[in-house]
Structure formats: structure tokens, C-alpha cells
C-alpha positions as CSV (number, residue, x, y, z in Angstrom):
1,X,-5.1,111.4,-67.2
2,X,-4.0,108.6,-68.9
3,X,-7.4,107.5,-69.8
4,X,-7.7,111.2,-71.7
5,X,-4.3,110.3,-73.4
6,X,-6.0,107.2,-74.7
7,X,-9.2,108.8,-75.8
8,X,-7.6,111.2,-77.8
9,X,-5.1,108.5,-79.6
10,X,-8.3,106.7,-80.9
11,X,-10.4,110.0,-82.0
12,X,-6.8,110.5,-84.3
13,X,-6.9,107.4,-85.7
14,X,-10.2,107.4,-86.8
15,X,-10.0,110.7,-88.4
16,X,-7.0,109.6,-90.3
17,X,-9.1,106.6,-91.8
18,X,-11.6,108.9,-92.6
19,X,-9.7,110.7,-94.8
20,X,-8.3,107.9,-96.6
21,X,-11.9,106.8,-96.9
22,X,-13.2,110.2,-98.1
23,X,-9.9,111.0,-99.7
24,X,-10.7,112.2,-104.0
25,X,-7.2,112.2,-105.0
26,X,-3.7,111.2,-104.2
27,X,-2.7,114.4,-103.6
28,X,-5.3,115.5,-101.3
29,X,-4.7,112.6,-99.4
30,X,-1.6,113.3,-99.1
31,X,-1.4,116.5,-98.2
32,X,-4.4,115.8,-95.7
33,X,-2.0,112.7,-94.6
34,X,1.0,114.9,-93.7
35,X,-1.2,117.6,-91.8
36,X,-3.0,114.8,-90.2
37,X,0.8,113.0,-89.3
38,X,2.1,116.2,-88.2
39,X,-0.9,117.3,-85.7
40,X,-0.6,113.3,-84.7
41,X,3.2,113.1,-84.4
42,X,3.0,116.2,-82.3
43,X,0.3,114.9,-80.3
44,X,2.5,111.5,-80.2
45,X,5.0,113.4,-78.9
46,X,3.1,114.9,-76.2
47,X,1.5,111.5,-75.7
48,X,4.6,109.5,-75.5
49,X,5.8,111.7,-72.7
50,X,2.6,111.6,-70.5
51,X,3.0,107.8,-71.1
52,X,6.3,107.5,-69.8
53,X,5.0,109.8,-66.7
54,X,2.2,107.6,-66.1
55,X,4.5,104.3,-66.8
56,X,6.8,105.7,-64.0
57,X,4.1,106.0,-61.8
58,X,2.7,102.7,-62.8
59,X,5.5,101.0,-62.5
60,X,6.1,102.7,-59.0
61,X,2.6,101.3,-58.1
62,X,3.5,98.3,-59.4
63,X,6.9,97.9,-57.6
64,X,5.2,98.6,-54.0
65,X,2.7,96.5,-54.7
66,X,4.9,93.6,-55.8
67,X,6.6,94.5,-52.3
68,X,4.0,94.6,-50.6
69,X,2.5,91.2,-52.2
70,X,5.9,90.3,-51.3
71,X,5.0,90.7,-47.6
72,X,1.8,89.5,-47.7
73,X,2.5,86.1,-49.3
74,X,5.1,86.1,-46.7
75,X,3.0,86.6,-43.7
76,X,0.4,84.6,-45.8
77,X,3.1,81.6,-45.7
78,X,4.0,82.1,-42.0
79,X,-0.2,82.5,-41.1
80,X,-0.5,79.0,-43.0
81,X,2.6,77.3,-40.6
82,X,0.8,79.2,-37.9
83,X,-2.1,77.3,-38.6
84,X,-0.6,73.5,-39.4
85,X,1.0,74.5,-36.1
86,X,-2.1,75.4,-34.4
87,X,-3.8,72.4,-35.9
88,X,-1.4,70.3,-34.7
89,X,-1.7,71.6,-31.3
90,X,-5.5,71.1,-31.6
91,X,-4.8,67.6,-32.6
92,X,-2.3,67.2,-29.5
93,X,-4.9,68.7,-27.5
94,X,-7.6,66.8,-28.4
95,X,-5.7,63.6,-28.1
96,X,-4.7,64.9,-24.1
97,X,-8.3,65.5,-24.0
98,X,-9.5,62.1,-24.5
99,X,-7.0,60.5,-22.6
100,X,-8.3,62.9,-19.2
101,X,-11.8,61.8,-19.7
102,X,-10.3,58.2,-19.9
103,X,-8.9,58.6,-16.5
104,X,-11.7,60.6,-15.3
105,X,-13.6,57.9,-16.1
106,X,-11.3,55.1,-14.5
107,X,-10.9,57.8,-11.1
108,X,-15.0,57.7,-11.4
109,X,-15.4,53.5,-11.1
110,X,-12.2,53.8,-9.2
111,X,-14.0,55.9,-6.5
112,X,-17.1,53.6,-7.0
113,X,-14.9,50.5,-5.8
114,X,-13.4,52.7,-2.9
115,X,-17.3,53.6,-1.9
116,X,-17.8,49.9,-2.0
117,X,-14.8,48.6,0.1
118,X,-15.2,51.3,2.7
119,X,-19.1,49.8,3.0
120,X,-17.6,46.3,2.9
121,X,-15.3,47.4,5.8
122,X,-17.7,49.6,7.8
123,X,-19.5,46.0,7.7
124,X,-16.2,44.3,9.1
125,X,-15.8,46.4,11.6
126,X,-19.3,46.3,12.9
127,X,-18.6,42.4,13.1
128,X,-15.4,42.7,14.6
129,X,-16.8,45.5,17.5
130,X,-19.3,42.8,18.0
131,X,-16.7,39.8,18.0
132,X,-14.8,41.6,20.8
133,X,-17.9,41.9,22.4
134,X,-18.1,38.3,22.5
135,X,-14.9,37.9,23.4
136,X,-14.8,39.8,26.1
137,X,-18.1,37.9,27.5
138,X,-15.9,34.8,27.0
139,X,-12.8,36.4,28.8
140,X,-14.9,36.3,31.8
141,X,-16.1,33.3,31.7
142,X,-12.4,31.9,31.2
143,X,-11.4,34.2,34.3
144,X,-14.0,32.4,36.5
145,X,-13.2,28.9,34.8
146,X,-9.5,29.6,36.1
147,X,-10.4,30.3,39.6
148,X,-12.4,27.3,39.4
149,X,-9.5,25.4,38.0
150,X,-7.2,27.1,41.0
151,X,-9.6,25.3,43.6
152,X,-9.3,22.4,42.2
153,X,-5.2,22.3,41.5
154,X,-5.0,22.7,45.6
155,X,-6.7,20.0,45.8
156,X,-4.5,18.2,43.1
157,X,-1.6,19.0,45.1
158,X,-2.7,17.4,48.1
159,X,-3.3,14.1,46.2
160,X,0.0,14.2,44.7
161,X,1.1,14.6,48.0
162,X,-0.5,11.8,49.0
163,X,0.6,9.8,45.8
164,X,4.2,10.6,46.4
165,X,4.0,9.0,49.8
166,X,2.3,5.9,48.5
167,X,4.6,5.8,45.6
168,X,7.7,6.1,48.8
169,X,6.4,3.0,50.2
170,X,6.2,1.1,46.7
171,X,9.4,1.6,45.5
172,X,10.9,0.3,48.8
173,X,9.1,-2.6,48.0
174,X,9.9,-3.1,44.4
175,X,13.3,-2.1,45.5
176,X,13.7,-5.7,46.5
177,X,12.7,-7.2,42.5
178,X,13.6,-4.5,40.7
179,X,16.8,-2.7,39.0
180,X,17.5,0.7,39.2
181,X,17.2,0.9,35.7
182,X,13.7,-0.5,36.3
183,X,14.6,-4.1,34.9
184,X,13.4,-6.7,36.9
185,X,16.0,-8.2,39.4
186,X,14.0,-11.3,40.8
187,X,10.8,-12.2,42.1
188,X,9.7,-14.2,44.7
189,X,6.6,-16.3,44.7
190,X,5.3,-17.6,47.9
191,X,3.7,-21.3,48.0
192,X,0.0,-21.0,47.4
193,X,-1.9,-23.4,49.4
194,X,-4.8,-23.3,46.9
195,X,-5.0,-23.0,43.4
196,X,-5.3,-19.8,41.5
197,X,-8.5,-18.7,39.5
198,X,-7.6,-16.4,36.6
199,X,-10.3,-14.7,34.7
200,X,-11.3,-14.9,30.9
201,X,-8.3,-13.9,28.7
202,X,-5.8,-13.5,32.0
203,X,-3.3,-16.3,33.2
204,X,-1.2,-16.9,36.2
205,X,2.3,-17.7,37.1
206,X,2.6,-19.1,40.8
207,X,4.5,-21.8,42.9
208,X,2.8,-24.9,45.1
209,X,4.2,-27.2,47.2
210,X,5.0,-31.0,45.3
211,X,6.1,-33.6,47.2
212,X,8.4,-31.3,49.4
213,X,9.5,-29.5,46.6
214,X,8.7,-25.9,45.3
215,X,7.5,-25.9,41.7
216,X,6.4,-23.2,39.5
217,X,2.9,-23.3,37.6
218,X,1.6,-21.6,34.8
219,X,-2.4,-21.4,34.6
220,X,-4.5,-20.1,31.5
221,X,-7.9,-21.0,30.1
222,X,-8.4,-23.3,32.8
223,X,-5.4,-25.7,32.4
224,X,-2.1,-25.9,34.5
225,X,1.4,-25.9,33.1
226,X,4.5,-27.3,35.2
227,X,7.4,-24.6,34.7
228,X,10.2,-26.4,36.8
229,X,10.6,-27.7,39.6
230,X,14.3,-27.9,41.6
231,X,16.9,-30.1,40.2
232,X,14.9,-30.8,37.0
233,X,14.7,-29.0,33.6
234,X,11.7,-30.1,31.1
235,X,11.7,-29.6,27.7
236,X,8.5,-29.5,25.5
237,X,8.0,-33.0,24.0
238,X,11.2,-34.6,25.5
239,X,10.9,-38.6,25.9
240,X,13.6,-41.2,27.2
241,X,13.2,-45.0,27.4
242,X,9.5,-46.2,27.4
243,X,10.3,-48.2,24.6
244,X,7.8,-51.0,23.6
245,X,8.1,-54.4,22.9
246,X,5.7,-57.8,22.5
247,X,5.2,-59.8,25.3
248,X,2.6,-62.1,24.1
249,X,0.1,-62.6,21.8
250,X,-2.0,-59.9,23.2
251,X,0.4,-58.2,25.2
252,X,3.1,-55.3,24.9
253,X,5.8,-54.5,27.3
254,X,6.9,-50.8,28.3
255,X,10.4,-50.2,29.9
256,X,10.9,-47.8,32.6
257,X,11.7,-44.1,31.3
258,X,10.8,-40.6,31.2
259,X,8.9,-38.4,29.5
260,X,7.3,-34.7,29.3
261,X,3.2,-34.2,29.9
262,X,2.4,-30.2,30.7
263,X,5.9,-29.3,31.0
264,X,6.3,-31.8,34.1
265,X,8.8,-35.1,33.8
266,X,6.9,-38.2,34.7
267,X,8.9,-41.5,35.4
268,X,8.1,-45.0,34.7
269,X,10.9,-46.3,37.4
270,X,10.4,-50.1,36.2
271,X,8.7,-52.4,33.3
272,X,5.0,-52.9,33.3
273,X,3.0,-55.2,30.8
274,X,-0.1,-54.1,30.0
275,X,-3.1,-55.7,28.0
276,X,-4.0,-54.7,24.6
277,X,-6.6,-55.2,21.5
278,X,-5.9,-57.6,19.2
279,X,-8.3,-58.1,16.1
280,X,-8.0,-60.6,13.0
281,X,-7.6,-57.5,10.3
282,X,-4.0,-55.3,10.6
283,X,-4.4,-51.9,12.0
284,X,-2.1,-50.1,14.3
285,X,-3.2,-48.4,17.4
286,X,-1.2,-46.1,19.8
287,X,-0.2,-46.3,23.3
288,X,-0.6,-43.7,25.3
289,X,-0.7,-42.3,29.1
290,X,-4.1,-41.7,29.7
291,X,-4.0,-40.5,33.0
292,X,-1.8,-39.0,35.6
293,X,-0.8,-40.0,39.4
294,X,-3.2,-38.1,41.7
295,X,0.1,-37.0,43.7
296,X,3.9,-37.0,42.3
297,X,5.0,-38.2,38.6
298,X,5.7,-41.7,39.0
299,X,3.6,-43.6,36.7
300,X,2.5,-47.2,36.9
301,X,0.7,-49.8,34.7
302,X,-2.6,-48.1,35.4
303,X,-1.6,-44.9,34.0
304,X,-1.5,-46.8,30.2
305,X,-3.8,-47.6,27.5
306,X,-4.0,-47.6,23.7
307,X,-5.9,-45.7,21.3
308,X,-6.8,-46.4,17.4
309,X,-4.3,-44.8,15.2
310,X,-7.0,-42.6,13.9
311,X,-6.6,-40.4,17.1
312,X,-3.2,-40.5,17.1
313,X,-2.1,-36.9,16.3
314,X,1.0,-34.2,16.6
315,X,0.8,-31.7,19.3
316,X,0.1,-28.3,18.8
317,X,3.7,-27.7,19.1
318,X,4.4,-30.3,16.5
319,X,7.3,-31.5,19.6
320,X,5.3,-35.0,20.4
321,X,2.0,-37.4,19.5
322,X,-1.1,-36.8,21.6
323,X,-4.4,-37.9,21.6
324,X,-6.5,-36.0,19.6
325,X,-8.7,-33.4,21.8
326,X,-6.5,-34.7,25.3
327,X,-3.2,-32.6,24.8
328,X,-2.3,-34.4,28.4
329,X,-2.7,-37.9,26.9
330,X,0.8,-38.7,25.7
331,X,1.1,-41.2,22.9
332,X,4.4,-43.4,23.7
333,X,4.6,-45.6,20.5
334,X,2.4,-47.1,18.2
335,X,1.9,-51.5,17.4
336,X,1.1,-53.4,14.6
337,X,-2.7,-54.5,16.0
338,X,-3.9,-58.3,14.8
339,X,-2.0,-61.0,12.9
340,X,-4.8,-63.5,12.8
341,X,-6.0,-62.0,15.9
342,X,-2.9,-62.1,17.4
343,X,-0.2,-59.5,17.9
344,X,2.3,-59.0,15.4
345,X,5.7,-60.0,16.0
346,X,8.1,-56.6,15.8
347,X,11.4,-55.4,16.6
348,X,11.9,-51.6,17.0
349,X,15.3,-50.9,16.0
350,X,17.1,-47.4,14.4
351,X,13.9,-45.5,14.1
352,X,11.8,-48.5,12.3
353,X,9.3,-51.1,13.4
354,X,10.3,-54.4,11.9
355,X,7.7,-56.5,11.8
356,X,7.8,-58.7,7.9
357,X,4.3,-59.8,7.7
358,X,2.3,-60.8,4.8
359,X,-0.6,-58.0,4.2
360,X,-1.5,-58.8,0.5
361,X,-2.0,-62.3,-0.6
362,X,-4.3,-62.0,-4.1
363,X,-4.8,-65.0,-6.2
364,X,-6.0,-63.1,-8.6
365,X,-4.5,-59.9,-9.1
366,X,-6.0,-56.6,-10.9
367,X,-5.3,-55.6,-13.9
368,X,-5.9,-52.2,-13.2
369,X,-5.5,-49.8,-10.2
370,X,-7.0,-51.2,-7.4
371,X,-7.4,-50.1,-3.2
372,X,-5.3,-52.3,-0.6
373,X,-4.3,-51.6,2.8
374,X,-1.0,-52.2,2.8
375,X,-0.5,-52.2,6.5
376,X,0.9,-48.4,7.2
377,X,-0.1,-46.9,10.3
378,X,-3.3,-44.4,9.4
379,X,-2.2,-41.8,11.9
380,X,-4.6,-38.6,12.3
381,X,-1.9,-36.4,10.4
382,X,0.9,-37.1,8.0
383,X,1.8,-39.5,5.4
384,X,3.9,-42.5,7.1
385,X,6.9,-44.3,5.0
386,X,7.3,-48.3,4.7
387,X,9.6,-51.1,3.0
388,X,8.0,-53.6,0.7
389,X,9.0,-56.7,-0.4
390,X,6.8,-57.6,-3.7
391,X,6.2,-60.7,-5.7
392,X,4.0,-61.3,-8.6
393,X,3.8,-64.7,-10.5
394,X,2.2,-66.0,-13.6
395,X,2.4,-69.7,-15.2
396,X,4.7,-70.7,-17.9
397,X,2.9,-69.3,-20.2
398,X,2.3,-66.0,-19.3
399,X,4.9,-63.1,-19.6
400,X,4.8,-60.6,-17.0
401,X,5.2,-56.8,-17.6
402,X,5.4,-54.8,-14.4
403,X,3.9,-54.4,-10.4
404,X,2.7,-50.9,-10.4
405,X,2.0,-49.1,-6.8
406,X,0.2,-46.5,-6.7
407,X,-0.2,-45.8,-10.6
408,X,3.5,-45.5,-10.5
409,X,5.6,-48.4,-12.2
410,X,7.7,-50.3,-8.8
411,X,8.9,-53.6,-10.2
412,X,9.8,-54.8,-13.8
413,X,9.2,-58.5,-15.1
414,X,11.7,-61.2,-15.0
415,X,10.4,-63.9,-17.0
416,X,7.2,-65.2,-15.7
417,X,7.4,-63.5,-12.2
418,X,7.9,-59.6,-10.8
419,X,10.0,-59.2,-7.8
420,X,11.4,-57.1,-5.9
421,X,11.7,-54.3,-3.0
422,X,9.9,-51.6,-3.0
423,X,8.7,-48.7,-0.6
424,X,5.8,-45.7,-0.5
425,X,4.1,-44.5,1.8
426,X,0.4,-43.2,2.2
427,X,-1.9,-40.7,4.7
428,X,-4.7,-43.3,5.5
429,X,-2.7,-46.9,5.1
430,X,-4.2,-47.7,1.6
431,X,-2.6,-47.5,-2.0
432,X,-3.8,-48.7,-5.0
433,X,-1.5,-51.6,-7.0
434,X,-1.8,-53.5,-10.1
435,X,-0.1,-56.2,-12.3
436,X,-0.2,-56.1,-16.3
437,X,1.4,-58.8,-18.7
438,X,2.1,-59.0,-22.4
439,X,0.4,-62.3,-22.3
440,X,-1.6,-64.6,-20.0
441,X,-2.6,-63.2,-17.0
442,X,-1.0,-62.8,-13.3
443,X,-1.9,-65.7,-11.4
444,X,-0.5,-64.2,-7.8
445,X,0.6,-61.3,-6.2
446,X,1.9,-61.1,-2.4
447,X,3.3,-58.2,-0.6
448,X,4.9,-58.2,2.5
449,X,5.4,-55.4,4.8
450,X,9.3,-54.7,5.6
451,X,9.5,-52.0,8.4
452,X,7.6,-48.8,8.8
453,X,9.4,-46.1,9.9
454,X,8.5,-44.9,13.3
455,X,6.7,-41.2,13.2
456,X,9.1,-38.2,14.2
457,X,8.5,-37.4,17.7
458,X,8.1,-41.3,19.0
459,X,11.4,-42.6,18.0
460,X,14.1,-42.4,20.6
């Protein structure tokens, strides 16, 4: 309807611009103009009213489609946060979804490990089943082994038995030596009638008869020891008397006393003289025991002899002087040798050998260091200590400087002469001296030999 309404509002307009087109005079236009108006407002009229109908209705139309868009954009709006929702929960899902086949994946190599450890332990136990199989073999063997082992305990038993009888008897025995505490209460050593033979790294401790008397021995490496013997006590190295003194020109005296050889006293009850070397140069030479009585330990003349100073040596002890490689040959004293191939005259007095005599008489002394034997004993160990008295002399016309003993400076000049007392000692009985002047030259120089001290171990 509305679509006639419009149809017939443009057929009236274009007949009214027809007539004004086609119009000859004012008039008639006019009058054409006011029909034409008329018949148009009428039809406007009509028109308007249809339009207002159909405007109602439109607007009707309108309204409950504006509602109904309304509703739509609504649900449109809700769809939409339906969907970010559903998205979302897509999103979620997916995310779940990738984590499951994540741990699927980690069950699936976890199950691959379990596969593998139950192998590995299907192994083990096969070894193990076969271990106690073993063992089991074993745990009969061990089961016979004890029965074995039960035979022979009885027969254990009955040893220890025996044992414990023998063992009864011994300590009723060592009851007699022996402490309850098991120290050693005493022992008692029969006399044995011949000597004892102990073998290679073994020695012996045993008594003999002496002379009436029961002594005790020690015996090792083939040599004999005396311990003690009754009324007696020996100490290693222990000397008295047996002091020695000239006699004549080729003779020394020895006074009775007593000394230690082995750990056995041996007396010298009275004075012997015996015989000794005398040679033209000065040397000293010891006097030892070089052998012992058969029977007993008194000594005699015959038990005496000398040895050159060279073999003259401390004991292993370092208690006495022995001869070197005869620990039994005791070394009494030592003598000054040869004074013109005679003996010396001494005097043995506070530990020294005084004996002042000339060994240097040089008429023409060094200038520079030069070897003497200056008459100290040249023993086989140890430097041995003497007293000089030193001259050294020059004419009028020469001025003397110093004596010098050993490189060392002893005696300063006086004048035209150096003297003095001087001592040193030396390892081998030689020491090198020399004089030295400002001017001239040293026509003299004489030493003479004080006292030597007598070595540790041989005074007394």
C-alpha cells in the first residue's frame, strides 16, 4: 500500500509541471494550478493519513525489531563470552593435555627402567639360588670338618691333661727359685766339673770350683768372665799398687798390688824386678801382664812383660789400658824407654811421670815449622799432655822474636834468648816447632821434657 501511495504522489507532481510547462496564460495556469492543488491537497490528505497508518506500523516493526536486535546483540554478547570462555577452556585443556602425554611419556621409560631392574634382579636371584647352593655344599663340608675337629679336641684334652701334670711337677720345682708373683727368688748353680760349651750367639752363666772356693763364670764367644767369687767384689778396670819404678839402667821395679783381668782380682803379694828394652832413641813402651797363673790369681815375675807404646790401647770399656787385640793382657804403666840406651831416670808422683830429660838439642834451629819428637808417649789412642821447659839462644847480635810449638806462638824473646815453660801435647809424640828473629839468626834451641801426665786409667 504504501508503495501505491508513493506512485500516485509522483504521477501528481508530474502532471502539475506539465501544466506549468504547457501552461498559455497566467490565468489558465492558474486556474489549472488550483484544480490541480485541490485534487492534490485532497489526495494529500488522503495520503498523509495512509502515511501515518503505515508510519505506525513501521514504527511498530521498527520497535520490535529494535527489541528484538536488542536481544540478539545480547545473546550475541553472551555467545561471544561463551566462546572466550570456551576458548579458554580449550586453552586449559590443551595445556592438561600436554602435560598427560608428558607423564605418559615419563610412566612409559619409567616402566622401561622397572622392566630392566626386574631383569637385573631375576639375574640376582638366579646368582643368589646358586650361591646358596654353594653354600649349602660348603655347610657340609664345614659339618664334617667339625666332627673332624671334635676327634681331634679329645685328643687335645688328653695332652693337656698330660701337660697339666708335667706343668704340677715344674712349678714344685721352680717353687724353690721363684716368687709367687713369678720373680725370681734365687738360683742355685751346682759346681761344674768341666767347662761349659755354649753355641754361636748363646752364652753361659755357671759356677766351678777355685782353689776351694765357689766362683761364678760367665762364658760367650768362646771367652770366660769371672763374676765373683766369696769374700771378693771386682770392679771392671779396678787397679791398686803395682806402681813402677827404676831399678837400674835396664831395669824397672813393680810393687805388690792388685788389679782386675776378666772380672777376676789377681795379686802381686811382693816386689819383682823384671828386665826391660832399652834403646839409644826415647820411646815409651808399656808394661803389661801378659799371662795368667795356670791355677789361682797370684802373679809373679813371669807373668810380666812390656809392649811398644803403639799397642798400648783403652779397653773396650774405656775402664783400663790393654794390649791391643789381647783384652786379657793388662797394661800396668808405661816408661820412658832409652836415654843413651839406658833407662830414664823418673819419679811417678800425683798422676805425672817426672823424668826432665833433654829431647831436643838443635844447633841450628828452623826457621819454619819443622817435625820433632818431643818425647810424649805415642799410645794407640788419645792425645797425651806434657810440661816443657824451652830455651832458644842467639849471639849478641841477633834479636830473638819468638819459640813457636806447633804453629802456635809458646815463648816470647828476651833480648838475645827465648825462655820459658811451656806444655802441649800430641797423638803420635811429634810436634812441629820453630824459632824466628828480627835479626841474625837462632844459634840454639833445647827443649827438655818436664813430666808427662800419666794416661787416665793407669794412674793410681
Amino acid at each position: 500500500m504504501n508503495n501505491d501511495w508513493k506512485t500516485g504522489c509522483m504521477l501528481e507532481k508530474a502532471a502539475f509541471e506539465d501544466i506549468i510547462l504547457h501552461a498559455n496564460s497566467d490565468t489558465e495556469a492558474e486556474m489549472d494550478i488550483g484544480e490541480i492543488w485541490f485534487d492534490t491537497a485532497n489526495d494529500v490528505y488522503k495520503g498523509k493519513n495512509s502515511v501515518e497508518v503505515i508510519q505506525f506500523a513501521v514504527q511498530s516493526d521498527v520497535d520490535a525489531l529494535e527489541g528484538r536486535m536488542d536481544t540478539a546483540e545480547g545473546e550475541i554478547d553472551t555467545l561471544q563470552s561463551d566462546m572466550t570462555t570456551a576458548q579458554g577452556d580449550i586453552t586449559a585443556l590443551q595445556g592438561r593435555m600436554n602435560t598427560a602425554e608428558g607423564e605418559i611419556d615419563t610412566l612409559q621409560s619409567d616402566m622401561t627402567t622397572a622392566q630392566g631392574d626386574i631383569t637385573a634382579l631375576q639375574g640376582r636371584m638366579n646368582t643368589a639360588e646358586g650361591e646358596i647352593d654353594n653354600l649349602q655344599s660348603d655347610m657340609t663340608t664345614a659339618q664334617g670338618d667339625i666332627t673332624a675337629l671334635q676327634g681331634r679336641m679329645t685328643t687335645a684334652e688328653g695332652e693337656i691333661d698330660t701337660l697339666q701334670s708335667d706343668l704340677s711337677t715344674l712349678e714344685t720345682r721352680v717353687a724353690v727359685e721363684t716368687d709367687t708373683d713369678g720373680h725370681g727368688k734365687m738360683s742355685y748353680l751346682k759346681e761344674q766339673t768341666t767347662e761349659p760349651s755354649p753355641g754361636t750367639d748363646e752364652g753361659v752363666i755357671y759356677t766351678a770350683d777355685d782353689g776351694g772356693d765357689t766362683v761364678l763364670y760367665y762364658k760367650a764367644n768362646g771367652e770366660v768372665v769371672e763374676l765373683a767369687r766369696p769374700g771378693q767384689y771386682v770392679a771392671p778396670g779396678y787397679i791398686a799398687g803395682m806402681q813402677i819404678s827404676r831399678a837400674s839402667d835396664t831395669s824397672i821395679t813393680i810393687k805388690p798390688g792388685v788389679c782386675e783381668i776378666g772380672c777376676k782380682l789377681y795379686e802381686l803379694p811382693n816386689a819383682v824386678t823384671i828386665t826391660v828394652p832399652v834403646t839409644a832413641a826415647l820411646y815409651w813402651r808399656g808394661i803389661n801382664i801378659a799371662t795368667l797363673p795356670a791355677n789361682g790369681n797370684v802373679l809373679t815375675a813371669a807373668n810380666f812383660s812390656t809392649v811398644a807404646g803403639a799397642n798400648v790401647v783403652k779397653s773396650s770399656d774405656g775402664t783400663h789400658w790393654v794390649v791391643s787385640g789381647a783384652a786379657t793382657q793388662r797394661i800396668i804403666g808405661i816408661y820412658p824407654a832409652a836415654d843413651n840406651a839406658v833407662l830414664s831416670t823418673f819419679t811417678i808422683m800425683q798422676g805425672k811421670y817426672y823424668c826432665f830429660r833433654e829431647v831436643i838439642n838443635d844447633t841450628t834451629p828452623p826457621t819454619s815449622p819443622t817435625s820433632y819428637n818431643i818425647g810424649l808417649p805415642a799410645l794407640g789412642n788419645g792425645y797425651q799432655h806434657g810440661e816443657y821447659i824451652g830455651i832458644a839462644s842467639g849471639d849478641a847480635n841477633t834479636t830473638m822474636t819468638t819459640l813457636s810449638v806447633g804453629g802456635n806462638t809458646t815463648l816470647r824473646a828476651s833480648g838475645n834468648d827465648v825462655a820459658g815453660s811451656f806444655s802441649t801435647h800430641a797423638s803420635d809424640g811429634i810436634k812441629k816447632l820453630h824459632v824466628t828473629a828480627t835479626n841474625g839468626t837462632a844459634d840454639s834451641m833445647n827443649i827438655r821434657l818436664y813430666y808427662v801426665d800419666i794416661p787416665t786409667g793407669m794412674a793410681r
